[in-house]
N, C-alpha and C positions, 0 to 999 in steps of 0.2 A: 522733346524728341524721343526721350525712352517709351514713355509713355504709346508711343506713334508706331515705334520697332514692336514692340511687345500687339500691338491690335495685329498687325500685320501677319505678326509669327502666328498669333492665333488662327488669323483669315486664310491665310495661307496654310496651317498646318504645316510650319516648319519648326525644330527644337528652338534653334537661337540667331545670332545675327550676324555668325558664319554661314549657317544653312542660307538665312533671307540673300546674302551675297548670289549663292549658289543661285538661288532662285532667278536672281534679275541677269546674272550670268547665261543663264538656261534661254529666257526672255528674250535677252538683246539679241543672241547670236542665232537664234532662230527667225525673228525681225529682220537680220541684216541680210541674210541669205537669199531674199527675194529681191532686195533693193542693190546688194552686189549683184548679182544673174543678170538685171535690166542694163545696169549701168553702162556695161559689161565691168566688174574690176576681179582679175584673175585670184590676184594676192587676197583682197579683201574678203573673198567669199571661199577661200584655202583656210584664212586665217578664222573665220566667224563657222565652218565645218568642224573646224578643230576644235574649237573649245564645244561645240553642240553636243559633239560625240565625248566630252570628257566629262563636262558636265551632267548631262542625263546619266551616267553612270553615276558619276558622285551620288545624285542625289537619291538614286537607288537604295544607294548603303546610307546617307545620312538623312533625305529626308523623305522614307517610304510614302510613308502619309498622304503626301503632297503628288508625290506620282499615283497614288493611288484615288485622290481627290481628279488629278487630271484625267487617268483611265473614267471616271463616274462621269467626265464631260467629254466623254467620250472621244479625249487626246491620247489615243493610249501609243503605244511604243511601236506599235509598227504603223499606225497614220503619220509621224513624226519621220519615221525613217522614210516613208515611202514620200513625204514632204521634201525632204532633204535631194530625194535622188532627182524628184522632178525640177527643183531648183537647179540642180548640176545641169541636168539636158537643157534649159532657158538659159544656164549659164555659156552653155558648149553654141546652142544657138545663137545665142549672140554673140560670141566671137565669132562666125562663122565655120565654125567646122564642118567638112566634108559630110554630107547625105547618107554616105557608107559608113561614117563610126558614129551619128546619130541613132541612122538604123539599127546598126548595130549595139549600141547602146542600150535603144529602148528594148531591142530582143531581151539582153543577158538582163536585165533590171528584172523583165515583166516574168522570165525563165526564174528569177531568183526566187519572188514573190510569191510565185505559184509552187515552185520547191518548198517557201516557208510554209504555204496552207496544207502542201498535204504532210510536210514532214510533223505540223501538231496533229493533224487527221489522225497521222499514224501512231502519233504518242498516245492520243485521247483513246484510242483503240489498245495497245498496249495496257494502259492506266486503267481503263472498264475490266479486261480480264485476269488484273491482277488483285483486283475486289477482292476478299475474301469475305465469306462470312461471318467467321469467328478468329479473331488475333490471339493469339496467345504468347504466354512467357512461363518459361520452366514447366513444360512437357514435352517430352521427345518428337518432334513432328517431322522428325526423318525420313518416316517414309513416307510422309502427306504426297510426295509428288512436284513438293510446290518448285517452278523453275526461279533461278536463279533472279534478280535484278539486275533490268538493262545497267551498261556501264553508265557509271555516273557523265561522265563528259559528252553523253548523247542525251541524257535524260535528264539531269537536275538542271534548273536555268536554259533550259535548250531555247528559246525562245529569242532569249538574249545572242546564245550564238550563233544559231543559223542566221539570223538577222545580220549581225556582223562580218558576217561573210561576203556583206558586198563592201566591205572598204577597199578590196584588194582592186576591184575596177573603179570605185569613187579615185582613190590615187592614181593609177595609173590614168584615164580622163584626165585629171588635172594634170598633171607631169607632160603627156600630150599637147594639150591646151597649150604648154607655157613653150615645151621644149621646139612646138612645130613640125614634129613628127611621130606617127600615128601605133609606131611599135609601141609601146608603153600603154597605149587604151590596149591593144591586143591580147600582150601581154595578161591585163588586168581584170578582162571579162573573160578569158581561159581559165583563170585563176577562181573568180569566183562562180562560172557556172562549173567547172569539174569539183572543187569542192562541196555547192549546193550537193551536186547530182552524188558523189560521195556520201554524205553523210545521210541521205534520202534512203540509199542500197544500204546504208551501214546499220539502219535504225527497220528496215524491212528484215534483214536477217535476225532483228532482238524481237520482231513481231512474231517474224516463224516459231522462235522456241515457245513466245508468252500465247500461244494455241495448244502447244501441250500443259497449260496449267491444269490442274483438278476442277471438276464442276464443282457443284456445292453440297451437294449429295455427299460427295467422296471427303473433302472437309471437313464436315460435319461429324460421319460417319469416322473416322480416323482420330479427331478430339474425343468425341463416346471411347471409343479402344482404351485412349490413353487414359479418360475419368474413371474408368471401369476401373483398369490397374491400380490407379490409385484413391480409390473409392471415397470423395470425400464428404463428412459429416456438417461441417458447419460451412456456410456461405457467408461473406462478405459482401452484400451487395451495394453499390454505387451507380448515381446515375445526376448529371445534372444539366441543364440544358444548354450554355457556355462552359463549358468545360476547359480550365486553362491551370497554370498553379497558382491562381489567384481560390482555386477551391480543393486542389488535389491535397491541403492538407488535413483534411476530410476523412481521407483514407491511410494517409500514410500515419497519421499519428496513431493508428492500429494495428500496423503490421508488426513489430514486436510484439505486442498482447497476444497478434493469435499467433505467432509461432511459439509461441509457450503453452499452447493449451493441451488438452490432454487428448483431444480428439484433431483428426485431421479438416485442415482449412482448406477453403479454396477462395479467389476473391472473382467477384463477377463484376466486371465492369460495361458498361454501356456506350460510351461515347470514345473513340478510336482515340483521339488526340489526348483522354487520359493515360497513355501510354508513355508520353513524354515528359512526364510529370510525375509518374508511379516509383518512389522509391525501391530502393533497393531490397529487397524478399528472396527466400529461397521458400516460396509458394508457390503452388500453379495459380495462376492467373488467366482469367479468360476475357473478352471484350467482344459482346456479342450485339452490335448495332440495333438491330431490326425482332422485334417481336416476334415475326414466326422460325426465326433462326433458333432465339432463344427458348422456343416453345419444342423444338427438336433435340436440346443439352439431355442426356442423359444424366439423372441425380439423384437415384433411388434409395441415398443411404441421407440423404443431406435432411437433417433433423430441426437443425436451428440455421434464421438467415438472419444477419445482424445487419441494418441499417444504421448507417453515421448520418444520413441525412432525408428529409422530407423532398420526397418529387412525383411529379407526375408517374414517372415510369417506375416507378416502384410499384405500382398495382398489377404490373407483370410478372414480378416474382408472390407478390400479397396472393396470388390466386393458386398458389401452391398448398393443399388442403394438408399436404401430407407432416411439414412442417409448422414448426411457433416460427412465428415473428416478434421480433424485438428492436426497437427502437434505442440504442445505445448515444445516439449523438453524434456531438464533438466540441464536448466540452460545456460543463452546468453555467448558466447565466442568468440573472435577474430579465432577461431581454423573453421577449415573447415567445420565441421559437425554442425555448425550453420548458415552455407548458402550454404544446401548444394543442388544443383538442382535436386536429386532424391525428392526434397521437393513439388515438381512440381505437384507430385499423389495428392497432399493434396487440399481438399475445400477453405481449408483456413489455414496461419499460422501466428500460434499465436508469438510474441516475446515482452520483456517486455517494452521496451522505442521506443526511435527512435532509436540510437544505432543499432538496430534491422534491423530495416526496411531498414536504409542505407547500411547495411551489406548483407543483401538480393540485394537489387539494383542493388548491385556492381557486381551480376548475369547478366549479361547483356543475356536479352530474355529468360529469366529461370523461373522469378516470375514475374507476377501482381503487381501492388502496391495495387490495390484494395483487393487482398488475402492476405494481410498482414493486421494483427490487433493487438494494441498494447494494453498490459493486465498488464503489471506492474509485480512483482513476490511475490505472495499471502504471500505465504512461508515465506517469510523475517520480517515479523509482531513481531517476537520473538527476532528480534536481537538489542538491548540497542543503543542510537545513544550517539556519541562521549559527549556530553551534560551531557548526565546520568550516564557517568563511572566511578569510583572509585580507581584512582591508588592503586598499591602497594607499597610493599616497592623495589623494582624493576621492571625496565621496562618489561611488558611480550610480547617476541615475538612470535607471531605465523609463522612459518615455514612451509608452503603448499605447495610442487611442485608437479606438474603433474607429469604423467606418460612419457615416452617413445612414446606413442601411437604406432599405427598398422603398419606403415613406419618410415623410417626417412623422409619422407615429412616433416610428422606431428610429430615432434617429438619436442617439446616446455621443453621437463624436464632441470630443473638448476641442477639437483640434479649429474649428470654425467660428466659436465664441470665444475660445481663451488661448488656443496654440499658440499662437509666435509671441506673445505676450510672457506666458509663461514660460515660456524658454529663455526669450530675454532676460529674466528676473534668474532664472536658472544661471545661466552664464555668468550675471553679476555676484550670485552667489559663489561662486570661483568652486565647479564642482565638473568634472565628467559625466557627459549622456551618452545613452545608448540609445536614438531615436527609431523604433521600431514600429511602424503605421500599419494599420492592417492592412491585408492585400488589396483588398478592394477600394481602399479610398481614393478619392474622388471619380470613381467610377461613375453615381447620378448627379454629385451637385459638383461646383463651377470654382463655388467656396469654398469646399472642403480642399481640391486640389491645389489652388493657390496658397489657401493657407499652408499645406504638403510644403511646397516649391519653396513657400518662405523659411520654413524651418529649415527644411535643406541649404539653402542658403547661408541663414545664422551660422549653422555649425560649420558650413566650409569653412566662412570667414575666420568663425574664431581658430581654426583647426592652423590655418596659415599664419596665423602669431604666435603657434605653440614650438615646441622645442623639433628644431629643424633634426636632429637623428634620426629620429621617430619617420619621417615621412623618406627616408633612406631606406631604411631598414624595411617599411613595406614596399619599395621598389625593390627591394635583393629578396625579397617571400616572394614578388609575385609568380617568376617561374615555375617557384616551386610547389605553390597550392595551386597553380593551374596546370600543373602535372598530376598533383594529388586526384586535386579534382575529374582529369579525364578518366583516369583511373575507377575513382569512383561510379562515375557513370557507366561505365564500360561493364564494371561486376553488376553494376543491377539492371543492366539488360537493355540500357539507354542505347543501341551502338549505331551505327550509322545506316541509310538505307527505308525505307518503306518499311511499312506494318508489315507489310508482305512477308520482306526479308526479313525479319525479326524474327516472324514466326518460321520461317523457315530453316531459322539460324539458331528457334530456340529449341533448349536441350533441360533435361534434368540438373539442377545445380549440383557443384563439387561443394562439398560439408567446408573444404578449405577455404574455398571463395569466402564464404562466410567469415573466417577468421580472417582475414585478408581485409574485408572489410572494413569490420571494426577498427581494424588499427592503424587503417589508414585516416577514415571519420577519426578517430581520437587523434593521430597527428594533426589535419588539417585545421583543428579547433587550435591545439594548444600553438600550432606555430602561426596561425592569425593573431592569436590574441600577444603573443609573443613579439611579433614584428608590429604590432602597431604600437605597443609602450600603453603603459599606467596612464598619460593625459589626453591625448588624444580621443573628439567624439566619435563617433559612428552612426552612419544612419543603414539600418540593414535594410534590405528591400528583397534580398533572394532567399532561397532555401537552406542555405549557409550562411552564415552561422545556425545553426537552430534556436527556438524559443525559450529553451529550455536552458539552453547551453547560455544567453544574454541573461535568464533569471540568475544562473550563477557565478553570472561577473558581475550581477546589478548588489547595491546596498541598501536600494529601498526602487520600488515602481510607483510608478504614477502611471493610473490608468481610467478609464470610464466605465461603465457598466457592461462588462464583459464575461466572457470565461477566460479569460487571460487571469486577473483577476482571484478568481476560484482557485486555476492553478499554481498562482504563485502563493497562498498561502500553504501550500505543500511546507516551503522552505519555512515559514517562523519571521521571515525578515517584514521589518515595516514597511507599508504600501499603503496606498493613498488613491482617494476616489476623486474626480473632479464633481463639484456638485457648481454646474454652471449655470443653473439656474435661481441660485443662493436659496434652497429653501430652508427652513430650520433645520437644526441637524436632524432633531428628533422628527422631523416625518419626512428626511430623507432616507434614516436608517431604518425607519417603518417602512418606505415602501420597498428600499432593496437590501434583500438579505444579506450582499456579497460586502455590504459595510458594516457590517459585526467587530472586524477586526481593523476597520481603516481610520486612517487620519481624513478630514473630511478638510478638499479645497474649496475656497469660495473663486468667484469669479475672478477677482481682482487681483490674487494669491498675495493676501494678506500675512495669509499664518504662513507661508512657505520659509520665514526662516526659522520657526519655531517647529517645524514637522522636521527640518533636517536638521537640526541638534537631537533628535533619537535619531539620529547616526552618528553625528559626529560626538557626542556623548551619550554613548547606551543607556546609561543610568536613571537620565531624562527620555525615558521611551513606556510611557503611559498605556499605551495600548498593549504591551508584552503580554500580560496576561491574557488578555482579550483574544489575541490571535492563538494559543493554545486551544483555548476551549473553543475558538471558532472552524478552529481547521478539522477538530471531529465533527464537529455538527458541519461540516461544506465535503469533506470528504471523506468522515468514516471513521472508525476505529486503528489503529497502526496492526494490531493484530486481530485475525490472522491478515496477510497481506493482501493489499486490491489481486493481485492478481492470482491468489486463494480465492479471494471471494469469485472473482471474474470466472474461473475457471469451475469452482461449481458450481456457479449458477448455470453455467452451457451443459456441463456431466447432468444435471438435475432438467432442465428441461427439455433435453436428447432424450431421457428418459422417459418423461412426460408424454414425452411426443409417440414415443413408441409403443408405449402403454393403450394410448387412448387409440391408436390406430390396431391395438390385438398385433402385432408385429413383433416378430424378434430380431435384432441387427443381425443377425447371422443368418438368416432367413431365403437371404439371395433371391428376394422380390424385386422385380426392375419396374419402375416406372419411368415415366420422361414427363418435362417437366409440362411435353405439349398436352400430354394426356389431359393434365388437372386444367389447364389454362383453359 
């Protein structure tokens, strides 16, 4: 039978087998509505309305999926309701009701219907010239022009409640019906055609104001003002073609690197919806959709543009003659997309040790060695070294595997041939996880996600035998990190309202913000990890806790061939490679670098009690030396610091760049960036 629930959830696209209830809830009372109306049964098609209207809400919020699976069958939300009302008139027809509140009926319904088409007419309109062409965060765009955001209660979900606006005559009909006289249908279609016609006038007077928005000219031209004023040198550029925070941590693991550099940043972003995703910065920031928008940015100082990632649309910023390009990543990996020969476009790439460079090499006629420059990884400055850790009262594992990736070429996840296995074995070792999956997993395969689901699972179960305070104590935190939390979002620019409003709303940052933040992110850490107790696992899936911040509650990682990986040998602590496809050690560690310094797992996780006694007895930790001398060779020298090196490498080829263009930065030359494109 489980077996039976579980196909269905999937067929259906609902989470679990609360949602399937909802579902056949949804089903029956929409079935019964035409076989009540005939019958005639008053009650029974009062009582199968009621749960229609409750249900299709529920599953709004619990199982979008499925309503959105129905919309693609073209069942969407207003064929359902306009279903609904003509069941009521079959229903009023056969009880025989008067000619006059039939007629009358069909008017105020067919009145409503057409109040809903044009009152989205009028949003969709609304919505077109609130377009912008450039979004921006932390530049003053005061005086852009931009009008305000319709009210939310006309504009968010309107759809939902214009629509709802015939329940007041669906009741009253019924009440009618039952009671025998006709005031109450009256009543109930005044009620909801002056509302229709209300909020139709209410959403034409937010249309009047959204005609004085700015064209794109005026936009455009008002962003240039304010890059002018703050003339910036290095570019950030981003672009990816699903864009969600299964990849904006891309970018954000950059934005403290570049607000420490010595020259001024900017970050160019592509895709609108990474806006909702963009950590917290006191940077300008831009979001410039469309190619000839971004071919109008004025950027006549910008020297260096760093890429964290390979995309198509990066050959819109690559056609900028006047800057280097460089190729900085996100993070060094044994995995293909860090040597990868489309890297070839770039002035220069950056990687953080030698690791790096010999991994490029191994490109035979692809890269330079002189276009390789070793930077260390800035980012890493936060993560606690093996020296400064503070056991618990259990070993804590941290549990990283990669994704699946875009092929099975690339396909490095443990999580499919040994995950739930090795967890099991974990639990039996009587040890705390930190189960951390990359963002992306089970995004292509079927297996990878199950596998996911299973592990999740494991740890609730065991989490529910563990010491019942612990699961108190994170009910009395929760208020308070999701106060934290609003907070946070709100300093970095998250706030509510359209791209629009955002840019409308954004301003130069206050220096104090910045402190404000910080110490709010460092509360939220310490009273997470504080309310949830020493035994208790975890499985992270959001942008909180950080990565960095799980490396320093972890006692050793288990991971697969990653940049996770690379990063956590920062700290010194032991960590461990999955090698799932048992090859010898010796030419698994020939083929990947990032096992220099690891315990190597077999498929079966034979050695796994023998890898965690170097935790639970350091003394027995073999590889210690290993991961010293592995972690300069993966990431550098300690002095002078990555983000010394980081920062001259950008001071030296700003330089470069202006040499070889005969230009001096003081020069007050403008180009734009449409010129060069």
């Amino acid at each position: 039978m489980s077996k039976m629930v579980r196909w269905l959830c999937a067929v259906l696209r609902v989470p679990g087998k609360a949602d399937l209830l909802l579902v056949f809830l949804f089903a029956a009372s929409f079935a019964a509505l035409p076989v009540f109306a005939l019958l005639p049964s008053l009650w029974g098609f009062a009582a199968a309305s009621a749960v229609s209207y409750v249900v299709d809400e529920a599953l709004h919020v619990r199982a979008p999926r499925f309503v959105r699976r129905l919309a693609a069958l073209e069942v969407d939300r207003t064929l359902r309701f306009a279903f609904r009302t003509l069941m009521l008139l079959a229903l009023a027809e056969h009880t025989e009701a008067p000619d006059r509140v039939l007629v009358a009926g069909l008017a105020v319904f067919g009145a409503h219907f057409a109040l809903v088409m044009l009152y989205s007419a009028v949003h969709h309109a609304i919505s077109r010239r609130r377009v912008l062409p450039v979004a921006v965060r932390n530049l003053d765009m005061s005086g852009s022009g931009i009008q305000k955001q319709p009210a939310a209660y006309l504009f968010r979900r309107f759809l939902r409640k214009v629509l709802h606006l015939d329940l007041p005559a669906h009741v009253g009909l019924l009440v009618a019906l039952a009671a025998g006289t006709w005031v109450p249908a009256v009543i109930g279609y005044t009620l909801t055609a002056g509302s229709a016609v209300a909020a139709v006038v209410a959403l034409l007077m937010e249309f009047r104001r959204a005609r004085r928005m700015p064209g794109r000219g005026e936009v455009i031209a008002e962003v240039n003002r304010q890059l002018a004023g703050y003339r910036p040198e290095v570019a950030l550029y981003f672009s990816f073609a699903s864009v969600s925070r299964d990849f904006m941590y891309q970018v954000n693991m950059w934005i403290d690197t570049l607000e420490q550099l010595d020259r001024r940043p900017l970050i160019i972003l592509r895709e609108q919806a990474s806006f909702r995703y963009l950590s917290r910065t006191r940077l300008p920031v831009v979001c410039v959709p469309k190619a000839d928008d971004l071919a109008e940015l004025e950027l006549p100082d910008v020297r260096v543009v760093l890429y964290p990632g390979n995309a198509g649309k990066n050959v819109h910023m690559l056609r900028v003659a006047e800057a280097k390009h460089v190729f900085i990543g996100h993070g060094d990996s044994d995995k293909l997309a860090s040597s990868n020969r489309v890297s070839k476009v770039y002035d220069e790439i950056w990687v953080a040790g030698r690791a790096g460079r010999d991994r490029y090499q191994r490109v035979r006629h692809a890269i330079s060695d002189e276009a390789i420059v070793e930077v260390g990884r800035p980012q890493l400055s936060s993560i606690r070294l093996h020296a400064d850790h503070r056991p618990g009262p259990l070993p804590v594992v941290l549990y990283a595997p990669t994704w699946e990736g875009w092929s099975d070429d690339d396909c490095h996840t443990s999580l499919i041939p040994m995950g739930v296995p090795l967890v099991e074995k974990l639990l039996a070792q009587n040890v705390r996880i930190i189960y951390k999956p990359h963002p992306l997993t089970g995004r292509r395969s079927p297996e990878a996600a199950a596998a996911d689901r299973a592990v999740r699972q494991l740890l609730s179960n065991d989490n529910e035998r563990r010491e019942r305070p612990e699961a108190q104590a994170v009910l009395a935190a929760g208020p308070r990190l999701r106060d934290i939390r609003a907070r946070i979002d709100e300093l970095a620019g998250r706030h509510s309202g359209d791209y629009t409003q955002q840019t409308r709303d954004a301003r130069v940052p206050d220096r104090g913000d910045t402190a404000e933040w910080h110490t709010l992110y460092a509360e939220w850490h310490r009273l997470f990890w504080e309310s949830h107790g020493p035994v208790r696992h975890h499985v992270i899936s959001g942008q909180l806790p950080t990565l960095y911040e799980c490396f320093n509650q972890a006692d050793l990682l288990i991971s697969d061939v990653s940049s996770v990986v690379a990063d956590f040998v920062a700290s010194l602590k032991p960590y461990v490679l999955t090698n799932a496809q048992n090859l010898p050690d010796e030419d698994f560690r020939a083929a990947y670098t990032t096992a220099g310094g690891a315990y190597l797992l077999d498929r079966d996780c034979a050695r796994l009690p023998e890898i965690l006694r170097s935790v639970r007895e350091p003394r027995h930790d073999p590889m210690a030396v290993h991961r010293g001398e592995f972690k300069e060779y993966v990431l550098g020298a300690d002095v002078p610091t990555s983000m010394e090196r980081f920062n001259t490498a950008v001071n030296a080829l700003a330089d470069r760049a202006v040499e070889e263009r005969g230009e001096h930065r003081e020069d007050g030359h403008h180009d734009t960036v449409g010129v060069l494109a």
